[in-house]
C-alpha positions in Angstrom: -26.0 7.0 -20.8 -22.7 7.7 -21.7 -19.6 5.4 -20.8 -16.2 6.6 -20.3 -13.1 4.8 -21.0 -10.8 4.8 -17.7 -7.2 3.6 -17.4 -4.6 3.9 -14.8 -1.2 4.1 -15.6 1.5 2.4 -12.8 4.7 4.0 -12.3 6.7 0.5 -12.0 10.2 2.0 -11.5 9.4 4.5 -8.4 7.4 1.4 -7.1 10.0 -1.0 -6.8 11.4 -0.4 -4.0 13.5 -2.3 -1.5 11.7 -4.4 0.9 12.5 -4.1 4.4 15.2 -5.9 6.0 14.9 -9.7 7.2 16.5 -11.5 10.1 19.3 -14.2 9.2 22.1 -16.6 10.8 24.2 -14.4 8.8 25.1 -11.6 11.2 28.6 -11.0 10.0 27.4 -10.3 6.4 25.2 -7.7 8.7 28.3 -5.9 10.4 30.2 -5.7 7.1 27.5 -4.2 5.3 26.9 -1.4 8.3 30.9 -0.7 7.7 30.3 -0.4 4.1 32.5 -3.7 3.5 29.7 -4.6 0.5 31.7 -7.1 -1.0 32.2 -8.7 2.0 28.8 -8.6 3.2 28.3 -10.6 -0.2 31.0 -13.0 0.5 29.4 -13.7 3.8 25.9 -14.1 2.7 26.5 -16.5 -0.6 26.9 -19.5 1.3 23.9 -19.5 3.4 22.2 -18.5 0.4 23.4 -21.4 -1.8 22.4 -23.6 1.3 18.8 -22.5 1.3 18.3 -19.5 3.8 15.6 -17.4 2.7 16.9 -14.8 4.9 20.5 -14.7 2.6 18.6 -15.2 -0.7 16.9 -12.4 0.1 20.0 -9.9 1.1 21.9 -11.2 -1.8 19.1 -10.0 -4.4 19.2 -6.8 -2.4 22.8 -6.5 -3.4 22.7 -7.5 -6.8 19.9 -4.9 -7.3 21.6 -2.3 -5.5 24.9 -3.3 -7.5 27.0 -3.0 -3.9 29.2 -5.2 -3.5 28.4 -7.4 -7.0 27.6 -6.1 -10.5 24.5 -5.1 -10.6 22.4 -7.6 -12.2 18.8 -7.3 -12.2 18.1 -11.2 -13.5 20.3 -12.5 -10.5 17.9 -10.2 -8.0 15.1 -11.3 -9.5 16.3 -15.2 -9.2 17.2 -14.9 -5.6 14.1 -13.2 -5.0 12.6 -16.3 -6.8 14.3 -18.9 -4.3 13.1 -16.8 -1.3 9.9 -16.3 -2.3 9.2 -20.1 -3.0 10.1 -20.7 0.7 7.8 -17.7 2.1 9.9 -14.9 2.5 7.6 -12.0 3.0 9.5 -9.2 1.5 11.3 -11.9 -1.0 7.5 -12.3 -2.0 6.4 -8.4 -2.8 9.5 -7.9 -4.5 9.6 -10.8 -6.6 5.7 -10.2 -7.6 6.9 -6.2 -8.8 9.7 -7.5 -10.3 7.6 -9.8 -12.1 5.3 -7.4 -13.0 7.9 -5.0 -14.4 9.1 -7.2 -16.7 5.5 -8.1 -18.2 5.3 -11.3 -16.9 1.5 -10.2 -15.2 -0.2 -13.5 -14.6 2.7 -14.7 -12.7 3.4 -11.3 -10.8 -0.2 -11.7 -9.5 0.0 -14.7 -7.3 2.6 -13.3 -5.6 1.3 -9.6 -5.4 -2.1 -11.1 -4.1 -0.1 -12.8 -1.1 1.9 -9.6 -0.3 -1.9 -7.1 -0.4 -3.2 -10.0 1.5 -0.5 -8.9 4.1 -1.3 -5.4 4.1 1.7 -4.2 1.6 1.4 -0.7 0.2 3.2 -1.7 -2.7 1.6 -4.7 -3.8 -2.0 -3.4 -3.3 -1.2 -0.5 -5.2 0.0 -2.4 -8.1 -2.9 -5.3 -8.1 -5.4 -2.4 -7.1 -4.9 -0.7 -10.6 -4.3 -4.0 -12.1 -7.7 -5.1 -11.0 -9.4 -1.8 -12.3 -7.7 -2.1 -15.9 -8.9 -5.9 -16.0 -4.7 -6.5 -16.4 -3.7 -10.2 -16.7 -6.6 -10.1 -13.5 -10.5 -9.8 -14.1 -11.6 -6.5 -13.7 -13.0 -5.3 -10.4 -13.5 -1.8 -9.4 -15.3 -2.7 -5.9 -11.7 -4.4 -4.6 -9.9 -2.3 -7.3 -10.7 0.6 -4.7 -10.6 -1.2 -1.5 -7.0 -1.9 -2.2 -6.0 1.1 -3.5 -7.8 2.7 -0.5 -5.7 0.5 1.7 -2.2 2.0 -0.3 -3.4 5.5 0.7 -4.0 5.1 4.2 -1.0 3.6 4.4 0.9 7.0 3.2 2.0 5.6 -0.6 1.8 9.1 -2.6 1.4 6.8 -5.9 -1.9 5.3 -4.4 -3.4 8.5 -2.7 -2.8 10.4 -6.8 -4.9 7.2 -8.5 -7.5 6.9 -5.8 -8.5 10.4 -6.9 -8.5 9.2 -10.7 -10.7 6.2 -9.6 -13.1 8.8 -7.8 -14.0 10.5 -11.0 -15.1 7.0 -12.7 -16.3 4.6 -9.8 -19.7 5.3 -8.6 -20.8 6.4 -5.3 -22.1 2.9 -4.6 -18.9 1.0 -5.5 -16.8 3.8 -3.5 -19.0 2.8 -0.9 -19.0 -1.0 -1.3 -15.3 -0.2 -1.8 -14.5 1.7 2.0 -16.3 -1.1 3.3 -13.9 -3.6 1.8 -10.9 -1.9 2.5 -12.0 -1.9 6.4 -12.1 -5.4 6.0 -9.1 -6.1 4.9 -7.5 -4.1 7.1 -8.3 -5.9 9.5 -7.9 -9.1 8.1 -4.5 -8.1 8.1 -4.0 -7.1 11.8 -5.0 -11.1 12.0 -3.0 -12.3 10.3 0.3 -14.3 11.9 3.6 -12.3 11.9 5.6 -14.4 9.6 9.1 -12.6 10.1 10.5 -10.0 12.6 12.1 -7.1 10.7 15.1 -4.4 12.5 16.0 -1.2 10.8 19.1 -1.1 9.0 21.6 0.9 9.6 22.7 3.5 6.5 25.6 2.0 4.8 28.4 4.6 5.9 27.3 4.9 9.6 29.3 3.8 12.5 26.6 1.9 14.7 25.8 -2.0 14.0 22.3 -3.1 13.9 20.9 -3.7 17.0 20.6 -7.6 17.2 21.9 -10.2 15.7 20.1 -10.3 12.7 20.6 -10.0 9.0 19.9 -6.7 7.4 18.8 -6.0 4.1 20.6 -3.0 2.4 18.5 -0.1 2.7 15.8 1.2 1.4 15.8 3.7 -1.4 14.1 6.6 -1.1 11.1 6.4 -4.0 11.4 8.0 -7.2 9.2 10.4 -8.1 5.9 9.3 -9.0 4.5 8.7 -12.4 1.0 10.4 -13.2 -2.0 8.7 -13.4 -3.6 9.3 -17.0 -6.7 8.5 -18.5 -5.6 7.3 -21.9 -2.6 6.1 -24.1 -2.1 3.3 -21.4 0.2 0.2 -22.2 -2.5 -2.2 -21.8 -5.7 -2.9 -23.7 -8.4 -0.2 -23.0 -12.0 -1.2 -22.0 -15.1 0.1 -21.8 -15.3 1.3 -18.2 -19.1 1.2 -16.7 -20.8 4.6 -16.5 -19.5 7.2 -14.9 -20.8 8.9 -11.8 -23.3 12.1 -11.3 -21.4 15.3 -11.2 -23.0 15.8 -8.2 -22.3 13.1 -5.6 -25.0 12.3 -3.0 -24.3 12.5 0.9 -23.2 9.2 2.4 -25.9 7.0 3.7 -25.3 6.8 7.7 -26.7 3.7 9.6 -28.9 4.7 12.0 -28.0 4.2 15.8 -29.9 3.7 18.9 -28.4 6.8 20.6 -26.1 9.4 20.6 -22.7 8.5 22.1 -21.4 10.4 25.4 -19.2 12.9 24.4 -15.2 12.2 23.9 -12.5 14.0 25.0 -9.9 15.0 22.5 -7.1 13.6 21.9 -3.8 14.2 19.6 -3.2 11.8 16.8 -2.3 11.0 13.6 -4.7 9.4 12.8 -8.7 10.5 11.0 -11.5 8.8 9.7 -12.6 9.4 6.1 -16.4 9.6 5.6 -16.6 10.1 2.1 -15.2 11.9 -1.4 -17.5 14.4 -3.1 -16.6 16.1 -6.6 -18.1 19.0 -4.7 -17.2 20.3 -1.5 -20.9 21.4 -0.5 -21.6 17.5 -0.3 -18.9 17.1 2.3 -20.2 20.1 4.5 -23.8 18.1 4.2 -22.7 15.3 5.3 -21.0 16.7 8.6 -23.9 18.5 9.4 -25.9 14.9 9.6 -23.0 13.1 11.3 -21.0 15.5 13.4 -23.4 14.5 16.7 -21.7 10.4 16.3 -18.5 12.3 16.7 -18.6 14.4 19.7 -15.2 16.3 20.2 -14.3 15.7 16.5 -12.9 18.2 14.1 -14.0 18.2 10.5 -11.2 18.3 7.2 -12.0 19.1 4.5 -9.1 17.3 2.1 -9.0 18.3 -1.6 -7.7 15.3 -3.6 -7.5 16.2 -7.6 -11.2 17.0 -8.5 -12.9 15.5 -5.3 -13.5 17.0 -1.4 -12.4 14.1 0.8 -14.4 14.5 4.4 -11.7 13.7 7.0 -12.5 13.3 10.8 -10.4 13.8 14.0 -8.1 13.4 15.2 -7.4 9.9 17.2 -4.2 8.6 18.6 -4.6 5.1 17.1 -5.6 3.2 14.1 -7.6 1.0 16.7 -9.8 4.0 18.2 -10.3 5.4 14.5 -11.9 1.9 13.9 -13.7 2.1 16.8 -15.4 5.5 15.8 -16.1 4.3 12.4 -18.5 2.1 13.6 -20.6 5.0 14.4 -21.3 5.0 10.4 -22.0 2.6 7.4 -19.1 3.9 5.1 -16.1 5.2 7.0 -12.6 4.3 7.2 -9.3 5.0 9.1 -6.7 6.9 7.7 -3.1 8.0 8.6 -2.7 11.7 8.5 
C-alpha cells in the first residue's frame, strides 16, 4: 500500500493575534487608551502591573506588542504575557503559548496552548491541531489532530477551515470519523467549563465613546493577516511517514440506526448547520442525504466544496444548542457556524 508523506505548514504571524480584552482595577489606563492617550494608558497600567494584576500584565504586553504608547518590544510582551499567564490569565495564556511557539520554543508553547484549546480557543487549537498531526514537539495524533482543527473551523478561523481540507486528503474516513466525534466532545466540554474572566469590547483607539464599564480594556484587536497556505512538503519541521492514505472514493457515513422517524420541524433561520461528512466526491455526499434527509425533516442540504473534498452541510438552525440537538439523530455529525 502506498504511504504518503503529509505536513502542514502554520502561518504563525497571521495567527498571533491579540487576545481579547480583560477586566482590571485599572479603569483610567481604560479611558486614556479610548482617547488615544497610549502613553498614558501605559503610565496608568505599570503600577498595577509591577504589583501583580494579571489584568495590567496583560494590557501592558498588549502595548508593548502593539508598540503604542512604549517601543515596541516583542521580549517585554512576551514577559508580561509570562507573569499573567503564570497567574491564569485566559488570553495572557493563548498568547503567551503562540508567542512561545513562534519563537521555537515548542515543548513549552504546548502546555500552554493545550489549556487555551481546552477552553475552546480558535487560535490555540489550530496551532496544537497541526502540531499534533506533524508529531511537533507533541506525539503525533491525527484522531485529536482533526478534532481540534475541526473545532478552529467551526469556530470561523479561515487558517483552520484551509488545513482541515489538507487533513481530508490524508486522514481516513475512520479517523475523520473518530475525529467529528471528538470534536463534539470537546465542544462541549467547553460550554462546561467555568467562565474564568468576563471580557467588554474595546473601543477603537481614535473613537469618542469609553468602554462601557469600569473595566480594563486591552488594545484592540488586529485584523488577521492574510493566511499562509497549507503545503504538503518543504515544511520546517522533520517530515514523517504519514499512515496510508484514504480511497479516492470515500464511503457514505455510517448512520446509527434510530427507533423512529422524528415528527417533522418547522424551519427556522440561523446561522448555524450541521456537517455530516466530507467526500473527495460529491456523488458520496448526495448518497448520503438520500439515507439521512428523513432524521432531518424541514432541513436543507449544502453542498460545501472545501479544496478537493464535498463537505455535506445541514440546515439551517438558530443555535449551536439545537444543531447539537439534531446531530444526535446520527453517529458522525457535527455543528458548524455558517
Amino acid at each position: 500500500m502506498k504511504t504518503m508523506r503529509a505536513k502542514l505548514f502554520l502561518g504563525t504571524a497571521a495567527l498571533l493575534l491579540l487576545g481579547q480584552p480583560a477586566f482590571a482595577d485599572v479603569k483610567d489606563g481604560v479611558d486614556a487608551w479610548t482617547r488615544g492617550d497610549f502613553a498614558r494608558a501605559v503610565k496608568e497600567w505599570r503600577g498595577p502591573a509591577l504589583k501583580g494584576d494579571p489584568d495590567a500584565q496583560f494590557n501592558l504586553a498588549q502595548a508593548y506588542k502593539l508598540g503604542r504608547g512604549v517601543p515596541a518590544d516583542l521580549v517585554q510582551a512576551e514577559q508580561w504575557y509570562a507573569k499573567a499567564a503564570a497567574q491564569g490569565h485566559p488570553q495572557a495564556v493563548t498568547n503567551y503559548g503562540l508567542a512561545l511557539f513562534q519563537n521555537g520554543r515548542r515543548q513549552e508553547a504546548a502546555k500552554w496552548l493545550e489549556q487555551s484549546a481546552a477552553r475552546g480557543e480558535a487560535r490555540a487549537q489550530f496551532v496544537l491541531g497541526t502540531m499534533l498531526f506533524n508529531g511537533d514537539a507533541v506525539s503525533k495524533d491525527w484522531v485529536r489532530a482533526y478534532a481540534l482543527m475541526t473545532r478552529a473551523s467551526s469556530s470561523g478561523l479561515p487558517q483552520a477551515s484551509q488545513t482541515l481540507a489538507q487533513m481530508d486528503k490524508y486522514v481516513s474516513l475512520q479517523d475523520r470519523q473518530r475525529g467529528l466525534e471528538m470534536a463534539r466532545t470537546l465542544e462541549a466540554q467547553a460550554a462546561r467549563a467555568p467562565v474564568t474572566a468576563t471580557t467588554v469590547a474595546a473601543a477603537a483607539p481614535t473613537a469618542a465613546a469609553t468602554p462601557a464599564r469600569t473595566a480594563a480594556v486591552a488594545p484592540p484587536r488586529a485584523a488577521p493577516a492574510t493566511p499562509a497556505p497549507v503545503r504538503t512538503a518543504s515544511a520546517p519541521a522533520p517530515v514523517r511517514t504519514a499512515p496510508a492514505a484514504a480511497a479516492t472514493t470515500v464511503a457514505a457515513t455510517t448512520v446509527a440506526a434510530r427507533p423512529s422517524t422524528p415528527a417533522a420541524a418547522p424551519v427556522t433561520s440561523g446561522g448555524w448547520r450541521v456537517q455530516l461528512g466530507a467526500f473527495r466526491e460529491s456523488g458520496g455526499a448526495q448518497a448520503l442525504w438520500s439515507q439521512v434527509r428523513a432524521k432531518f425533516p424541514g432541513r436543507t442540504p449544502e453542498y460545501v466544496q472545501a479544496g478537493a473534498v464535498t463537505k455535506l452541510l445541514v440546515g439551517p438552525y438558530a443555535s449551536s444548542a439545537e444543531a447539537t440537538r439534531a446531530c444526535s439523530a446520527v453517529k458522525s455529525c457535527l455543528p458548524v457556524k455558517r
